[in-house]
C-alpha positions, -999 to 999 in steps of 0.1 A, spaced: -533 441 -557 -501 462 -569 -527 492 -568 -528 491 -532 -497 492 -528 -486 518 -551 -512 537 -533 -495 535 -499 -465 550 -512 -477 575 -529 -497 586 -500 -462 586 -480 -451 612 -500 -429 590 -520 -425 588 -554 -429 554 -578 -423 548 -614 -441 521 -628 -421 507 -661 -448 497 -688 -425 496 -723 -434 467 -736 -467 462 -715 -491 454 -749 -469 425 -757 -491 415 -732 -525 438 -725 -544 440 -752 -560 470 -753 -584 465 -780 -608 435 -784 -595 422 -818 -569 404 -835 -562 427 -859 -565 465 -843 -543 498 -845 -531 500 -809 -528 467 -783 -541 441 -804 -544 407 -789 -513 385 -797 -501 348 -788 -489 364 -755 -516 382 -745 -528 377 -707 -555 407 -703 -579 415 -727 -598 451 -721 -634 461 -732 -647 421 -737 -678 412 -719 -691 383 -698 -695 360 -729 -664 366 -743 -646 362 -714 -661 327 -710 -655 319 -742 -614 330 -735 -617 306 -698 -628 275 -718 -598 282 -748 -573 283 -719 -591 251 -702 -593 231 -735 -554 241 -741 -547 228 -708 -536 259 -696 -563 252 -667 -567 220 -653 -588 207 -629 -576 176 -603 -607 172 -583 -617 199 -564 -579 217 -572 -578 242 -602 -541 236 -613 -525 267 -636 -506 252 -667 -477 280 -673 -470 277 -710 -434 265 -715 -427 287 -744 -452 320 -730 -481 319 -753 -511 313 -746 -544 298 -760 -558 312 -794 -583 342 -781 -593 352 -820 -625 325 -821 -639 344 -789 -635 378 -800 -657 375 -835 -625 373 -857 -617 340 -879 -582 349 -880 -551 337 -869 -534 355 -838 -499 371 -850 -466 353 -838 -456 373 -803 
């Protein structure tokens, strides 16, 4: 959604910054626990490069942590208190623990 609207500046002749320092707290760039560059972490909210499985496997983690929850026919979103999120390491092929964010 920001895309759009980034785009509409831009194509106004504007110009737009976009800040990212400190954006792989919380992208992880690589699909693994333990990786050179944008590893997943405890605050991770987008994994990049994972297929259909593993992202399945990552909805049902955040559904068994509560961090979904259904009420019904209503899907209710769970914010973590302290910001981190469900253990992701399990999905992504790796036994390991995910590093303290």
């Amino acid at each position: 959604c920001s895309g759009v609207h980034v785009q509409q500046v831009t194509q106004a002749g504007k110009f737009c910054a976009i800040d990212d320092q400190g954006s792989y707290t919380f992208f992880g760039m690589e699909p693994a626990c333990v990786a050179k560059f944008g590893q997943v972490g405890a605050k991770t909210w987008v994994v990049h490069h994972v297929g259909v499985e593993r992202i399945d496997c990552m909805y049902d983690a955040d559904v068994r942590d509560g961090y979904y929850e259904y009420k019904g026919d209503e899907l209710l979103i769970n914010a973590p208190a302290d910001g981190r999120f469900p253990a992701l390491c399990d999905c992504l092929g790796a036994n390991l623990t995910i590093p303290n964010g």
